[in-house]
C-alpha positions, -999 to +999 in steps of 0.1 A: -013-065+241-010-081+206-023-053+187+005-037+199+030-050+180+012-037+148+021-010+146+011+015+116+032+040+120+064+015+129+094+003+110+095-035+123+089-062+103+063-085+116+073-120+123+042-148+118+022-136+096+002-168+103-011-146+135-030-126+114-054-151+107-053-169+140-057-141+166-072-109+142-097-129+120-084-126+080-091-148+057-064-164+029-070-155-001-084-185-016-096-203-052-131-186-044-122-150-045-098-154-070-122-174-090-141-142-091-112-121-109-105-125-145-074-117-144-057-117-115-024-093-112+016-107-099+005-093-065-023-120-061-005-144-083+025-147-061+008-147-030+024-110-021-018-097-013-023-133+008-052-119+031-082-098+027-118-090+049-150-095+030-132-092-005-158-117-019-184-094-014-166-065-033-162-093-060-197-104-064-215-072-061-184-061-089-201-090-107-235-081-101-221-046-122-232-026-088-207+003-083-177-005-061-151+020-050-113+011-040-098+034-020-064+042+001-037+067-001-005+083+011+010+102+040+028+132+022+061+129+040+083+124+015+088+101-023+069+070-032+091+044-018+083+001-032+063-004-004+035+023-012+042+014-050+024-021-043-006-003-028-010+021-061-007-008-083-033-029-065-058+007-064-045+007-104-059-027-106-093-027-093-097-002-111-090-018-140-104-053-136-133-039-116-143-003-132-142+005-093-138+044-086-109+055-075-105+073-036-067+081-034-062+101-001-036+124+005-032+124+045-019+154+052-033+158+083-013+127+093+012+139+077+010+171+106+001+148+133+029+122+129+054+140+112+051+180+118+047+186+083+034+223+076-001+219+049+021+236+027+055+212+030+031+178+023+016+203-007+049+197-023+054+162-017+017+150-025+024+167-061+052+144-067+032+119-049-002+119-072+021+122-106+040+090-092+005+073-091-006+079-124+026+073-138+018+042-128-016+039-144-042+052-124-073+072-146-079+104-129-115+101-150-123+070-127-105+088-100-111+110-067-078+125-055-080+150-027-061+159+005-077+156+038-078+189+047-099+204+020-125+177+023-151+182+049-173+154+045-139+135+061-137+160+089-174+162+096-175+123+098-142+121+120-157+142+150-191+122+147-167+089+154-151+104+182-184+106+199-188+070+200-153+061+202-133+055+238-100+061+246-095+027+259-104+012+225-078+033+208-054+023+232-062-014+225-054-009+191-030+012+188-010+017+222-001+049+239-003+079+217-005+114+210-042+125+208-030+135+173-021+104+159-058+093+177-076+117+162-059+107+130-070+073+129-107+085+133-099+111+101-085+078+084-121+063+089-138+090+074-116+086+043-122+051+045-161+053+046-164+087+021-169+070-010-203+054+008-215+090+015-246+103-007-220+127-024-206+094-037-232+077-044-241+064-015-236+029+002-213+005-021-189-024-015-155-002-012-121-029-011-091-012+009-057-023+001-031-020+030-001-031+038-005-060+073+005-029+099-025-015+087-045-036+097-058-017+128-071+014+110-093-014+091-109-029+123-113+002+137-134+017+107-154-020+104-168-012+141-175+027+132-193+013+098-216-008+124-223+019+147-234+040+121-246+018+095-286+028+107-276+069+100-260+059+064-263+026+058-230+016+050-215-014+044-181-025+061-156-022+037-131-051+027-097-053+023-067-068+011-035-069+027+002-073+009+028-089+023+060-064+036+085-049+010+118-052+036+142-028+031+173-033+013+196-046+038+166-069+052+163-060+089+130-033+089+099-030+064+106-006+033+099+028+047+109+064+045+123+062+079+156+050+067+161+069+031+195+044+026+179+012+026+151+021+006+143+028-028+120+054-037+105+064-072+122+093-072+157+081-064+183+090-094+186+060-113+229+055-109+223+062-073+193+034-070+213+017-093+241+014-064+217+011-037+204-023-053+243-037-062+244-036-019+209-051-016+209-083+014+214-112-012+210-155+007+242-160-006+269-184+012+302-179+026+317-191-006+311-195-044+321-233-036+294-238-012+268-215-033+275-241-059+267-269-034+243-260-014+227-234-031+212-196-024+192-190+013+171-171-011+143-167+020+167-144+032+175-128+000+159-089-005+173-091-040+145-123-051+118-103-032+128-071-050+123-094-085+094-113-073+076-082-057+082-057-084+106-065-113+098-095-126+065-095-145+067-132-163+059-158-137+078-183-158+111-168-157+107-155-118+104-194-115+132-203-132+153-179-115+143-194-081+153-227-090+187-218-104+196-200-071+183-228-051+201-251-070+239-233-069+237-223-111+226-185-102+255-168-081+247-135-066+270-112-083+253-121-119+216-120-103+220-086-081+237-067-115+207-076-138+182-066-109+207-030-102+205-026-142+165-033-142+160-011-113+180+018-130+161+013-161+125+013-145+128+045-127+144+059-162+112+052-175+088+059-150+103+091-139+103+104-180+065+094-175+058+111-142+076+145-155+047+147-184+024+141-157+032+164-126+016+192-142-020+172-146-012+161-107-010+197-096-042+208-113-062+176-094-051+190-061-059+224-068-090+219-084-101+198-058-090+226-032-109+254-050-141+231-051-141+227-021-136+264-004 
């Protein structure tokens, strides 16, 4: 089946994205919706978040100055690679643009279920996970941060699904799988409709941001939201989906499934610094015929890694699109300055993060001593 080849726990890189509208039902995101944000960030900008469910209503009731919530989070199986980067920043910006509340989900059940990971092995990594977050801006006072296992409400919620959930509908969506990963995907639902439960303040507009693989966890919590909606009222959340950060040689999505073609926010910086001088570049045969005929640049990771992550001024990303595509850029000169940008970033960020680990250690606690 078509579902099939989404695939959320995969490393492939999808191949027509225009599917996505045609066979699953998104919508493009479109001068309405963005007429609705003030200021809209590089990711919707570029067209990098390019499809969404129901995101207008989580704009106009964000209008209306109703409480919304945006929520996602993170497997805890190793370092914050670019890909999950973009989902923290688009969580950051809601928060920002919206006042939404925060729901960052450590998944370290998911974690077990895909990945064998002891509670106390994803403890570790969801540390250096939640301090890579709000490195990156998130406000913990605007914020819930927690880890599957200590939050019952989740776990409660996941076996009332499974009573109204079939096997063959999880098959449908996600293939043939370990009853695990199945029983994960109904835990993921939970997490997804939490900050609607009276704890939280009840029914809201919530916006999820995935990546597109995601996108069956999302249709799979829209029909649960239905079924239940007369025992808690809640509304079927939206979502917003980015686009794929490929790893660095180009052939898979960004993932931490192959640790040498990735780059991960906690990579030393000379070492990330080298990964990026090898980064898949749409250069030609020859500096003559790069000259010529110019860059392939749809081919080229190193452009996606600017346009995606290191290039905030829209103005020069231009500018450096048109210089490759017109043979004045060559790819030596334009992989160096993004090696040199990448080095310096995570010099930055990772000075940040060390201030913060401590804070991200006490959210995790605390929420675990609430809790028991």
């Amino acid at each position: 089946m078509a579902d099939e080849k989404i695939d959320p726990w995969g490393n492939e890189l999808l191949g027509d994205y225009a599917k996505l509208f045609t066979e699953f039902g998104l919508s493009e995101i479109g001068d309405s919706v963005l007429a609705g944000i003030r200021a809209p960030s590089r990711l919707f900008r570029r067209g990098i978040v390019f499809a969404h469910r129901d995101l207008g209503k989580f704009v106009d009731s964000a209008g209306r100055k109703e409480p919304v919530a945006a929520m996602s989070g993170i497997k805890p199986s190793g370092e914050l690679h670019l890909g999950s980067k973009l989902t923290a920043e688009e969580l950051i910006f809601f928060q920002k643009e919206f006042g939404a509340r925060v729901f960052y989900c450590v998944a370290n059940l998911e974690a077990y279920a895909d990945n064998g990971l002891t509670l106390k092995e994803s403890r570790e990594n969801a540390v250096s996970n939640v301090a890579d977050v709000l490195a990156l801006g998130l406000d913990p006072k605007n914020a819930y941060v927690y880890e599957q296992s200590e939050e019952k409400t989740v776990m409660n919620l996941a076996y009332l699904f499974a009573r109204r959930t079939t096997n063959a509908t999880l098959q449908a969506l996600y293939g043939d799988r370990n009853v695990g990963l199945y029983f994960s995907t109904l835990t993921q639902a939970g997490d997804i409709l939490l900050p609607q439960m009276p704890g939280f303040g009840g029914p809201k507009n919530v916006v999820v941001p995935v990546g597109v693989d995601q996108d069956p966890h999302i249709r799979l919590t829209r029909d649960l939201a239905a079924k239940f909606q007369p025992d808690y009222g809640f509304r079927l959340p939206s979502a917003t989906y980015h686009q794929f950060s490929r790893s660095l040689n180009g052939e898979t999505k960004m993932g931490k499934r192959d640790p040498q073609s990735m780059l991960t926010l906690a990579d030393d910086p000379e070492a990330a610094h080298r990964k990026a001088l090898n980064a898949l570049t749409g250069g030609r045969a020859t500096l003559s015929e790069q000259r010529r005929l110019g860059g392939e640049i749809e081919k080229c990771v190193v452009f996606e890694l600017y346009k995606f992550h290191f290039e905030e001024d829209d103005k020069k990303l231009s500018e450096r699109f048109h210089a490759c595509r017109g043979g004045k850029l060559m790819c030596g000169d334009c992989k160096g300055e993004l090696a040199c940008r990448v080095r310096d970033f995570l010099k930055a960020h990772q000075k940040k993060k060390g201030k913060l680990e401590p804070k991200a250690r006490q959210i995790l606690e605390a929420q675990g001593k609430k809790r028991s």
